[in-house]
DRENRO-540241 format. One record per residue: y negated, x negated, z of N, C-alpha, C in turn. Coordinates in Angstrom, 3 decimals. Example, Ala and Ser with C-alpha at 12.3 -4.5 7.8 and 13.67 -1.06 7.14 Angstrom:
DRENRO-540241
PT      n_y      n_x      n_z     ca_y     ca_x     ca_z      c_y      c_x      c_z
PT    5.690  -13.190    7.800    4.500  -12.300    7.800    3.300  -13.200    7.800
PT    2.250  -12.850    7.080    1.060  -13.670    7.140   -0.030  -12.900    7.870
***
This chain:
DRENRO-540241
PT      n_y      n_x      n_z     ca_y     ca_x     ca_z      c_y      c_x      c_z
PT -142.384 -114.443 -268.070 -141.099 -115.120 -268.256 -139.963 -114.411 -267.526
PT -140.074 -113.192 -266.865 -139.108 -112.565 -266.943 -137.941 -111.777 -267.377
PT -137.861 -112.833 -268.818 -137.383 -111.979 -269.161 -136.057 -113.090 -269.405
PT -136.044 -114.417 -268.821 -135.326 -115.540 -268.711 -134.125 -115.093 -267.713
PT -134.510 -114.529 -266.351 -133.890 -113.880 -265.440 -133.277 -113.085 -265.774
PT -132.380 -112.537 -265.111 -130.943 -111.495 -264.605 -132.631 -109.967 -264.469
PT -131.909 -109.356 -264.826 -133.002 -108.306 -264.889 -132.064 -106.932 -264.426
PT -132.750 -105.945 -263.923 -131.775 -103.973 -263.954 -131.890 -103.961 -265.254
PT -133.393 -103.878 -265.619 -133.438 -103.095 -266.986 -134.073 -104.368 -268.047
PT -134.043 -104.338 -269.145 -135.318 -105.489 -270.012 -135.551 -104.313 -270.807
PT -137.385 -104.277 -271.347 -137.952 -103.813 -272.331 -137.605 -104.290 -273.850
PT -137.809 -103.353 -274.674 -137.529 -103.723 -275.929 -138.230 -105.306 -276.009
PT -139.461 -105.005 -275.949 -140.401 -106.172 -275.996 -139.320 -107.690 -275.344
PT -138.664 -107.430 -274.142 -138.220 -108.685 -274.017 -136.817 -109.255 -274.298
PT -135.909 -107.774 -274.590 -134.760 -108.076 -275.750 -135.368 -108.684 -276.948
PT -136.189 -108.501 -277.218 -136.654 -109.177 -278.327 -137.027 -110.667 -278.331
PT -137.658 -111.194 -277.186 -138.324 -112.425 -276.882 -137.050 -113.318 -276.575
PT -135.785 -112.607 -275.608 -134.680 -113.188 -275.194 -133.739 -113.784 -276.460
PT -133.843 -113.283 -278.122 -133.487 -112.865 -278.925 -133.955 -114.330 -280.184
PT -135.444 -114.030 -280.307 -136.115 -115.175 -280.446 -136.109 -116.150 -279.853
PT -136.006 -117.054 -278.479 -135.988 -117.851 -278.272 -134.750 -118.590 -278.253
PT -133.586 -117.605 -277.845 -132.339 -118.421 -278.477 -131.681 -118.793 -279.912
PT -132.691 -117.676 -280.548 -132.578 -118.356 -281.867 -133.165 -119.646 -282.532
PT -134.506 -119.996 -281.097 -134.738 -121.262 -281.495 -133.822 -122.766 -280.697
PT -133.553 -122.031 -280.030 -132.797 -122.881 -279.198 -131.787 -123.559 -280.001
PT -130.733 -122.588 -280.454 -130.074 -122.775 -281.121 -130.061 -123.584 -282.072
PT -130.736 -123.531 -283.036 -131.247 -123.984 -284.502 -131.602 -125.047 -284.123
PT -132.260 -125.918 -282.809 -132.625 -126.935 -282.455 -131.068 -127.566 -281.909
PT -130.813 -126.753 -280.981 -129.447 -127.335 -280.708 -128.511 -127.884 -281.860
PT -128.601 -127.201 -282.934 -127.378 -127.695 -284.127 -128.278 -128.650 -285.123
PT -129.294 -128.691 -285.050 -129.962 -129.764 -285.373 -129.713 -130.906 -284.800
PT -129.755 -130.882 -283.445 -129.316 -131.974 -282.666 -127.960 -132.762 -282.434
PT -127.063 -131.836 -282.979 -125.709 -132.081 -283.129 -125.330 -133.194 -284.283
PT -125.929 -132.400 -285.507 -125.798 -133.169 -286.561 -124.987 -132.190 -287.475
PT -125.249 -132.803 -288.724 -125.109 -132.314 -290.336 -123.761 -131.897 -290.253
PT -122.564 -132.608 -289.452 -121.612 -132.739 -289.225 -121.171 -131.392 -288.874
PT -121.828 -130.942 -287.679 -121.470 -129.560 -286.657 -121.537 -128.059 -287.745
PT -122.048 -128.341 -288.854 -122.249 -127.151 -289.517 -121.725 -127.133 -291.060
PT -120.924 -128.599 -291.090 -119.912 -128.862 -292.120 -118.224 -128.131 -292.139
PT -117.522 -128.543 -292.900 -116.321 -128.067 -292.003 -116.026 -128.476 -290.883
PT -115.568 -127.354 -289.639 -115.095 -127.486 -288.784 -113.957 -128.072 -288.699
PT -114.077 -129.732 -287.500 -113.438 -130.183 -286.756 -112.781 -129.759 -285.405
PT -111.299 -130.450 -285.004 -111.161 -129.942 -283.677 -111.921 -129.385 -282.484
PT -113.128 -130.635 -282.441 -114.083 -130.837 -281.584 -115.490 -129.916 -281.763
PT -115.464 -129.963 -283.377 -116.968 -129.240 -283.518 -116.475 -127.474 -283.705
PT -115.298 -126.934 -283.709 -114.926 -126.293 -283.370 -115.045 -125.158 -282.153
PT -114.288 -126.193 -281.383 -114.500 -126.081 -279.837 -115.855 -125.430 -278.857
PT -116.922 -126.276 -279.509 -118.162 -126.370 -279.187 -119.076 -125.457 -280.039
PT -118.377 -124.883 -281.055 -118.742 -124.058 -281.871 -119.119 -122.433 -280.738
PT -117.604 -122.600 -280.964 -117.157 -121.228 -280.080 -117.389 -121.061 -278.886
PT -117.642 -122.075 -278.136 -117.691 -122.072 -276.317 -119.501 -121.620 -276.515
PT -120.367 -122.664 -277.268 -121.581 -122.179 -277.496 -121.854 -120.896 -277.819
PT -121.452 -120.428 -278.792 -121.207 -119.204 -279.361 -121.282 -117.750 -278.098
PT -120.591 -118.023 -277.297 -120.073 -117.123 -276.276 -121.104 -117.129 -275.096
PT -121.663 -118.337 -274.690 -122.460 -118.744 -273.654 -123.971 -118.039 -273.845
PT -124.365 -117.952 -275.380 -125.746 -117.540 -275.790 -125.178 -115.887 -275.864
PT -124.385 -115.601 -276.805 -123.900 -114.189 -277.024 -124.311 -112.989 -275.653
PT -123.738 -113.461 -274.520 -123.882 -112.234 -273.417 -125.153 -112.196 -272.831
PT -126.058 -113.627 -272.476 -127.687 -112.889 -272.572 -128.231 -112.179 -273.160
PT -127.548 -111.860 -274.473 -128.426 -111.223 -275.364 -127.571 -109.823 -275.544
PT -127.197 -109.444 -275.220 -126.176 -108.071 -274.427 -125.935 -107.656 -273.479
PT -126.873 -108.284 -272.180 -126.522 -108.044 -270.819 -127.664 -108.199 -270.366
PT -128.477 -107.265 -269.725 -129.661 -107.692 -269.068 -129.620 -108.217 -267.610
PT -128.552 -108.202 -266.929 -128.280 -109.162 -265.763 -127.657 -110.219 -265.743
PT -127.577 -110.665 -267.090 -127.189 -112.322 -267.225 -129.024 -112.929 -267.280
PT -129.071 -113.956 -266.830 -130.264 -114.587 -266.774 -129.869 -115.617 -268.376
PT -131.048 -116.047 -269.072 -131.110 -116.451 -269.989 -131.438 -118.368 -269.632
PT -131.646 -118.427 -269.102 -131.862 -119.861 -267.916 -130.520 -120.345 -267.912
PT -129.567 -119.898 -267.074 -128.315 -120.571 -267.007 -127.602 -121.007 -268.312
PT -127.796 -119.937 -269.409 -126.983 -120.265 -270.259 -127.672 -121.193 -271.027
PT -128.808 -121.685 -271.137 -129.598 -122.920 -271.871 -129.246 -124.198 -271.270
PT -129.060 -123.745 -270.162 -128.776 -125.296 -269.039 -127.472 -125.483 -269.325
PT -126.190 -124.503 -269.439 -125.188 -124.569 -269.869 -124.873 -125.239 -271.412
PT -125.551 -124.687 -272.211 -125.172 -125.103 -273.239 -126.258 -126.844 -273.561
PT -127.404 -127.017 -273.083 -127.604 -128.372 -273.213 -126.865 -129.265 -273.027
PT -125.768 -129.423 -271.319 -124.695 -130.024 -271.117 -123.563 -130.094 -272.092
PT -123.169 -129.127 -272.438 -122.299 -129.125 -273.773 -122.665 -130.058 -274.689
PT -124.061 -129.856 -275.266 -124.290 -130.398 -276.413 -124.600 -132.056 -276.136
PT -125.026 -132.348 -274.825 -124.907 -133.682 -274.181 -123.708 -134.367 -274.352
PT -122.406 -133.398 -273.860 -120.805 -134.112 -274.082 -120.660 -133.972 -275.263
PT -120.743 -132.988 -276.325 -120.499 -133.404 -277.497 -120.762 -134.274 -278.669
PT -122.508 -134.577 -278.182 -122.791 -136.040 -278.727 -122.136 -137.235 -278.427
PT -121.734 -137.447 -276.886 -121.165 -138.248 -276.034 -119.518 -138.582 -276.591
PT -119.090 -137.432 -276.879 -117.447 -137.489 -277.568 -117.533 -137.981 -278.808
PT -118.929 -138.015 -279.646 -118.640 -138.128 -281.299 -118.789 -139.614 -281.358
PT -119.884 -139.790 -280.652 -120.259 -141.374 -280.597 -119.011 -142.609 -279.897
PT -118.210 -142.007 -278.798 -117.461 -142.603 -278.315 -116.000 -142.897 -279.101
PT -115.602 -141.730 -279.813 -114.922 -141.771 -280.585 -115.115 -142.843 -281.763
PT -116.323 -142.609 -282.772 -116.437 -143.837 -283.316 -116.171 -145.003 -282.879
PT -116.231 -145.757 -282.026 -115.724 -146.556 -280.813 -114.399 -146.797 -280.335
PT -113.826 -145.752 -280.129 -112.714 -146.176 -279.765 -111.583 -145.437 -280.969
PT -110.289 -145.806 -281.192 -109.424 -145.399 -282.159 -108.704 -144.781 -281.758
PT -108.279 -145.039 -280.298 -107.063 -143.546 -279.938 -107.669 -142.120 -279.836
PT -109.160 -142.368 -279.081 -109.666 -141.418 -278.971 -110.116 -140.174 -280.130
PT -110.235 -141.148 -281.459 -110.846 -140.972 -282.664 -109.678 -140.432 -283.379
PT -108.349 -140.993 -283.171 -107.181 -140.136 -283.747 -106.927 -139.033 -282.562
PT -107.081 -138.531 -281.729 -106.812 -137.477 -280.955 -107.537 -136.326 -281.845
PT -108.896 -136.663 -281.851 -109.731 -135.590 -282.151 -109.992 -135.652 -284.082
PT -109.691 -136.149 -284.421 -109.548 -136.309 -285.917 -108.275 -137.221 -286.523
PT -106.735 -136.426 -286.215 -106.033 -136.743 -286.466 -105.730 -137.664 -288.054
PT -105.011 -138.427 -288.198 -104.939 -139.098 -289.963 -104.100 -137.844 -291.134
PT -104.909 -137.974 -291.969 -104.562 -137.054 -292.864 -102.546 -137.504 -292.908
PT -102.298 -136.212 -293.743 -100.835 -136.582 -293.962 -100.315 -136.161 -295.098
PT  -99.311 -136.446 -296.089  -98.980 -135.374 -297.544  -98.153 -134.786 -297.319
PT  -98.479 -133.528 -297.733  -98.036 -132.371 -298.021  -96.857 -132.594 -299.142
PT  -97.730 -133.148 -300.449  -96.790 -133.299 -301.667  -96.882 -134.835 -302.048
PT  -95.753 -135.253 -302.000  -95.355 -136.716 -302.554  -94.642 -136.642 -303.908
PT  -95.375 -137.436 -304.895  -94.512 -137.551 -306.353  -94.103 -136.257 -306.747
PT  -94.692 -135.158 -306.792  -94.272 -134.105 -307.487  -93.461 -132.931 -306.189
PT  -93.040 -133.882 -305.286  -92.290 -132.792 -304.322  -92.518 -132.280 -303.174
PT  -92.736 -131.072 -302.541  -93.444 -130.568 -301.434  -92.479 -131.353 -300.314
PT  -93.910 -131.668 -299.360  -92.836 -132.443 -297.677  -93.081 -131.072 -297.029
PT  -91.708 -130.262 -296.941  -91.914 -129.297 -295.948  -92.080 -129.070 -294.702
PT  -91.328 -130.394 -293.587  -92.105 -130.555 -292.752  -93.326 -130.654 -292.509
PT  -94.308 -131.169 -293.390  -95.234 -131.264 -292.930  -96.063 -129.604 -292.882
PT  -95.722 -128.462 -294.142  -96.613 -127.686 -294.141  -96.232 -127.118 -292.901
PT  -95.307 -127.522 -291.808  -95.370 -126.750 -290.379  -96.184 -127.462 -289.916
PT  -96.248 -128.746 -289.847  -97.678 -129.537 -289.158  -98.562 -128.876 -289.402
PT  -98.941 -128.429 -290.428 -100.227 -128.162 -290.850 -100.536 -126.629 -290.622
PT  -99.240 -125.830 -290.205  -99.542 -124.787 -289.965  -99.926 -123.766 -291.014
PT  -99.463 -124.260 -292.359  -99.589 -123.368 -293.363  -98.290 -123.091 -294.346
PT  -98.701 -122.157 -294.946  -97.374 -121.531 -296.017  -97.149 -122.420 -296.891
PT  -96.184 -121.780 -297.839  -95.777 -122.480 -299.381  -97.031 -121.558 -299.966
PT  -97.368 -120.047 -299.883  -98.085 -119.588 -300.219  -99.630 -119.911 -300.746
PT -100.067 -120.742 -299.607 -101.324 -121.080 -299.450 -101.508 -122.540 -300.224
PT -100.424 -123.388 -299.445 -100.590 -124.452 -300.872 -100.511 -124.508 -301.864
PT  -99.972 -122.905 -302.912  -99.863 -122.439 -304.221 -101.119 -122.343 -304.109
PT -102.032 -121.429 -303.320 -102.888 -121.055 -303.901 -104.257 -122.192 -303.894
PT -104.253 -123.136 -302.901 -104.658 -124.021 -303.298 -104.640 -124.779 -304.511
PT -103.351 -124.816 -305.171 -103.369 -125.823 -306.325 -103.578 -124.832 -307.228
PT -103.845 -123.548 -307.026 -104.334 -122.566 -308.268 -106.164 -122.713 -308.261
PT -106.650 -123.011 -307.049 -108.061 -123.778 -307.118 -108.319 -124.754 -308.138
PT -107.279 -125.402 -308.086 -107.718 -126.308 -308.524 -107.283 -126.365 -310.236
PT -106.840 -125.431 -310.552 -106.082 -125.114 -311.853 -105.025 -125.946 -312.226
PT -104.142 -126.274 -310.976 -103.005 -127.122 -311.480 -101.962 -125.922 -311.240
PT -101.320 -125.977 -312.332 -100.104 -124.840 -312.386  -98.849 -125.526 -312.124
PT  -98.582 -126.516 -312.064  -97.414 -127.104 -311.955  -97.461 -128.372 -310.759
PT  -96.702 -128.046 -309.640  -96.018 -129.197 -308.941  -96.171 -130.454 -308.865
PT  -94.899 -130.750 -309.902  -94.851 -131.762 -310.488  -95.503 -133.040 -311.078
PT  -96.721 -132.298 -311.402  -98.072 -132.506 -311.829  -98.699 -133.761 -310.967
PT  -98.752 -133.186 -309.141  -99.391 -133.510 -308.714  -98.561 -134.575 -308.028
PT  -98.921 -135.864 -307.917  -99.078 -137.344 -306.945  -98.785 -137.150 -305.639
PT  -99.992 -137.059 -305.150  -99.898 -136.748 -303.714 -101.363 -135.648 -303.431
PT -100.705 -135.146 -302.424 -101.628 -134.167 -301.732 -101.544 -134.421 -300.187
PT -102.879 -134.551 -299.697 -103.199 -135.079 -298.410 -103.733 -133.546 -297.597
PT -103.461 -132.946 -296.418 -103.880 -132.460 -295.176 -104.859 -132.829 -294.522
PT -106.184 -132.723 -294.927 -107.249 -133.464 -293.966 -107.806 -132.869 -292.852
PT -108.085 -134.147 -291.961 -108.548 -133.276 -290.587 -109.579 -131.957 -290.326
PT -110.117 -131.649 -291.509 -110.826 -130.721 -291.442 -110.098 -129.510 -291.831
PT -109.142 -129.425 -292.520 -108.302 -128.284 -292.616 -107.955 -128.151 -294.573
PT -108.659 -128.828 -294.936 -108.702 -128.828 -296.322 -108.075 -129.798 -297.150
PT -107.698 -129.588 -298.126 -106.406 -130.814 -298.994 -107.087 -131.412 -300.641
PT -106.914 -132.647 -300.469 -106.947 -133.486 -301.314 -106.489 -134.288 -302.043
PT -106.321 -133.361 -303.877 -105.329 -133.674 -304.457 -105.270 -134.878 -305.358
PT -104.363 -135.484 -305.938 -104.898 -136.492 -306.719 -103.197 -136.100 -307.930
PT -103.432 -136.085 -308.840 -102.589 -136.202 -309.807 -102.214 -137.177 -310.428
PT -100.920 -137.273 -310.913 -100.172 -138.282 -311.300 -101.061 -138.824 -312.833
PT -101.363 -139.693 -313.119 -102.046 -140.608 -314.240 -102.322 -139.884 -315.448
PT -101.001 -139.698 -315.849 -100.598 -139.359 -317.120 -101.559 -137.640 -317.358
PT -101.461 -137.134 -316.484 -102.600 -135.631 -316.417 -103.822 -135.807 -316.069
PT -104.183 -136.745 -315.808 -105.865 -137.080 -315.006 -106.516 -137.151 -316.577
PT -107.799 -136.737 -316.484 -108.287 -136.261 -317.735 -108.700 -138.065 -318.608
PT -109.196 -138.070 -319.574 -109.400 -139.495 -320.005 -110.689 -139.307 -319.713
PT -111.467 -140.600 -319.474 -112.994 -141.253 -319.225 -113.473 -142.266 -320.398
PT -114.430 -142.420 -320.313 -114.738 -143.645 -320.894 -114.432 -144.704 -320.809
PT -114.128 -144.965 -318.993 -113.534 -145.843 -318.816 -112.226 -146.183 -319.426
PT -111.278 -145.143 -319.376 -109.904 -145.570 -320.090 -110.275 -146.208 -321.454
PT -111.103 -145.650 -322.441 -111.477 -145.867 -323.645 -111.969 -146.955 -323.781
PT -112.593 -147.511 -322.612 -113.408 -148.789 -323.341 -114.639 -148.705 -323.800
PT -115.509 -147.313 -322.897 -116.607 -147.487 -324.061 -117.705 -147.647 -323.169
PT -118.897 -147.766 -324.038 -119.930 -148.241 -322.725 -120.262 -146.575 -322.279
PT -121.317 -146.762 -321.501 -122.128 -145.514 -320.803 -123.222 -145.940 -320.176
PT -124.265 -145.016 -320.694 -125.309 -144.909 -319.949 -125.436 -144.458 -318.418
PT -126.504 -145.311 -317.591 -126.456 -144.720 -316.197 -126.561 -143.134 -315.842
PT -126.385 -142.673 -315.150 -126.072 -140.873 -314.573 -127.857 -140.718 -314.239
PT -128.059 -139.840 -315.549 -129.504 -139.527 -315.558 -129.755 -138.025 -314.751
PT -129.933 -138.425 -313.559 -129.947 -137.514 -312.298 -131.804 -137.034 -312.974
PT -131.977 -135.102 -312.427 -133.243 -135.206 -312.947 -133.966 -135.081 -311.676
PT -134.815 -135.514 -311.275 -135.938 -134.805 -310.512 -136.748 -133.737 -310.132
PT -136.668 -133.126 -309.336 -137.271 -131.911 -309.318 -139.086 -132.394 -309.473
PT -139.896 -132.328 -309.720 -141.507 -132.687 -309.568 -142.453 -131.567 -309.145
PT -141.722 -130.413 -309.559 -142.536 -128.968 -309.614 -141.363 -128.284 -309.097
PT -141.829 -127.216 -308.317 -141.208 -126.396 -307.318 -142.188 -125.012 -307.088
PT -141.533 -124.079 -307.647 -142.289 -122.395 -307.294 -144.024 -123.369 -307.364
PT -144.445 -123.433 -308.582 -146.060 -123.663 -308.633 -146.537 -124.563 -307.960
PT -146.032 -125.155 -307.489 -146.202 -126.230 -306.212 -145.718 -128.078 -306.943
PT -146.648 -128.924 -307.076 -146.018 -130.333 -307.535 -145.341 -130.781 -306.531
PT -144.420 -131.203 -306.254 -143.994 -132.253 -305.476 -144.165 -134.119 -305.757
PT -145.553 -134.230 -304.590 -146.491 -135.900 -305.075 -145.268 -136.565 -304.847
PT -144.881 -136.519 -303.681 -144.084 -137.958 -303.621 -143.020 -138.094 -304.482
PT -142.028 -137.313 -305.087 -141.437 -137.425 -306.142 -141.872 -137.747 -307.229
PT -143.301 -137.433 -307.908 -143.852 -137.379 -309.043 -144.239 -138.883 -309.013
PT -145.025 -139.304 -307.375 -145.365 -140.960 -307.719 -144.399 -141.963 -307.396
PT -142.955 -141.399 -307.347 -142.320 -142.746 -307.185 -141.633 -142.769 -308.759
PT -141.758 -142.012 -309.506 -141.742 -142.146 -311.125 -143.109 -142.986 -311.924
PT -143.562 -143.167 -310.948 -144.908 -143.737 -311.598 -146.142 -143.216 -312.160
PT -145.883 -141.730 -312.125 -147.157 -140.409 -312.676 -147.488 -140.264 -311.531
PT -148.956 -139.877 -312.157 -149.368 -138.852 -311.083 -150.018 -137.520 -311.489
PT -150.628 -136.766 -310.981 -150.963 -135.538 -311.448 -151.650 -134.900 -312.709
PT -152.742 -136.127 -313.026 -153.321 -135.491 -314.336 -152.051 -136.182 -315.474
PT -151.562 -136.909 -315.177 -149.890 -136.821 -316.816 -149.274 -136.333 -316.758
PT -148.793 -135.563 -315.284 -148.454 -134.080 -315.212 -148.852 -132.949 -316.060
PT -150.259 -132.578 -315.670 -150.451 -131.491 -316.045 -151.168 -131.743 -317.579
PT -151.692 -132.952 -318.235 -151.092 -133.094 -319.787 -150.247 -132.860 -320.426
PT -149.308 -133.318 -319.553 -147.372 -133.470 -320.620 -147.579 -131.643 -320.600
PT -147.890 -130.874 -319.313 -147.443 -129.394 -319.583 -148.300 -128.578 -320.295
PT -149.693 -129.019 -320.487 -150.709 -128.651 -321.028 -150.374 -128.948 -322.972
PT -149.857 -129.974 -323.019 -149.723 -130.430 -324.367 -148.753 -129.483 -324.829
PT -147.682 -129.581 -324.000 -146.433 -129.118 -324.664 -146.201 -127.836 -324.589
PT -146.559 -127.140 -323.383 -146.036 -125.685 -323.048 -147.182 -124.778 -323.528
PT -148.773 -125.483 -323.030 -149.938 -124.572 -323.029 -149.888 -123.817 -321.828
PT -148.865 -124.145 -320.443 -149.329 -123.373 -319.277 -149.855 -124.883 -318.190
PT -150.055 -124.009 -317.464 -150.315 -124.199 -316.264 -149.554 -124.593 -315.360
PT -149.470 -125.690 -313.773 -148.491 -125.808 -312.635 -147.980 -124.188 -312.358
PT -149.311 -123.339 -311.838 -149.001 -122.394 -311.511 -147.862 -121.381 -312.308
PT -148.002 -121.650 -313.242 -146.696 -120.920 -313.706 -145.222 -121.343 -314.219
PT -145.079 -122.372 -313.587 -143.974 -123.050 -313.339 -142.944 -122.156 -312.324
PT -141.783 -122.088 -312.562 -140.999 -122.346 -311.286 -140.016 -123.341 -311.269
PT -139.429 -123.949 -312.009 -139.191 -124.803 -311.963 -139.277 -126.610 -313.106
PT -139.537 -127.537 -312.468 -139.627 -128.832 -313.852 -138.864 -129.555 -312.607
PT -138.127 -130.151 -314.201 -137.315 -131.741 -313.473 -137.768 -132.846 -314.390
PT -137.749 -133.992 -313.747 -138.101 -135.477 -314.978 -136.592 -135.848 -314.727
PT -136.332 -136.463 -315.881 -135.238 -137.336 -316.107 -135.835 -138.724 -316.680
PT -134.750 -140.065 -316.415 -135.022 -141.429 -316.808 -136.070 -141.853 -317.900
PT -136.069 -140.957 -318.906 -136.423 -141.130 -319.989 -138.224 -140.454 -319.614
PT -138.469 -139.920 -318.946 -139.806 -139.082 -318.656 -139.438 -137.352 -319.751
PT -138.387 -137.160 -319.644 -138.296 -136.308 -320.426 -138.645 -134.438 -319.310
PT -139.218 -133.553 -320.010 -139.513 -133.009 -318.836 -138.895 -131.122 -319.057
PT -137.940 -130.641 -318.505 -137.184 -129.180 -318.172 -138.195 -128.677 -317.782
PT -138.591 -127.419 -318.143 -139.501 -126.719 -317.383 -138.771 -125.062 -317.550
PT -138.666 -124.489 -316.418 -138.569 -123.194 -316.355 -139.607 -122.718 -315.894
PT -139.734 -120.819 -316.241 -140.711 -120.502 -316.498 -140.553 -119.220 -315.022
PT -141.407 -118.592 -315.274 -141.533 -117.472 -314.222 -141.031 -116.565 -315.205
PT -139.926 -115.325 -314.971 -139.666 -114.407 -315.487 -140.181 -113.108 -315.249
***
């Protein structure tokens, strides 16, 4: 375990071990954070991004940094940063400090130019935003919101919002999401038995219909109906 310590020299062998283990560290650490920490960056998850970032970085470039301190360092971090997310939920001033309320950019067709200094961005960039989104015109758009994550959310004025069924009046069937069941040759049971199959009406339905095998699957989905996608190995 010397290779945790402040060292003169480290062997390849334990640049390597120093290398690996903060890569597990890590990966556990942002696990521990949450889904959140590796979404768009917040003020906070930001912060903790980068301070982490820096703390692991020079053990692994310095053989007289000890690899010890900076684990103990960054656990504390990741201690206050759970501590800030949870508290925040909790409290509301705290919760608008660190995740300020969105704000518009564009009201009824017209850019609030104050705000794109709030926001710290161009006329440029909010063009090219609404070229994301294939709105070519202004005017077009309702309102456009600044969200705390750095990203904008547009909503267009009525009259351009595409028609639905809903406007129409018509019925619709529920959103026939498919299932994956089969994966690279591999069934997936618990998906397959909360459809109500199990393996040998599996490998009938593919036996009947295709004439292969699981194994040469790479991919099948079920949909509502038991209807069954199968891709093949190329």
């Amino acid at each position: 375990m010397d290779f945790f310590n402040s060292q003169e020299t480290l062997t390849a062998i334990q640049w390597t071990l120093r290398a690996i283990i903060s890569f597990i560290f890590l990966l556990f650490s942002v696990k521990l954070m949450g889904q959140r920490a590796i979404s768009q960056l917040r003020l906070l998850d930001f912060i903790i991004a980068l301070i982490i970032g820096n703390i692991l970085a020079h053990p692994l470039s310095d053989e007289q940094l000890g690899l010890e301190g900076s684990m103990i360092t960054t656990g504390v971090l990741i201690l206050l940063y759970i501590i800030s997310v949870f508290t925040s939920l909790k409290w509301g001033k705290l919760r608008s400090f660190f995740e300020p309320l969105p704000f518009p950019l564009i009201e009824n067709g017209q850019i609030v130019y104050k705000s794109l200094a709030r926001a710290r961005i161009s006329i440029d960039f909010l063009l090219s935003e609404l070229r994301k989104e294939k709105i070519e015109d202004i005017q077009k758009v309702s309102l456009a919101l600044w969200e705390p994550d750095g990203t904008i959310s547009l909503f267009l004025n009525p009259q351009y919002e595409a028609v639905t069924p809903a406007d129409m009046h018509l019925a619709t069937n529920a959103f026939p999401f498919p299932k994956t069941i089969i994966r690279e040759g591999k069934i997936d049971f618990k998906e397959l038995n909360r459809d109500g199959k199990d393996e040998v009406w599996l490998k009938n339905k593919i036996k009947v219909t295709y004439n292969a095998e699981v194994s040469d699957i790479l991919l099948t989905t079920i949909d509502n109906n038991d209807n069954l996608k199968v891709f093949f190995y190329k």
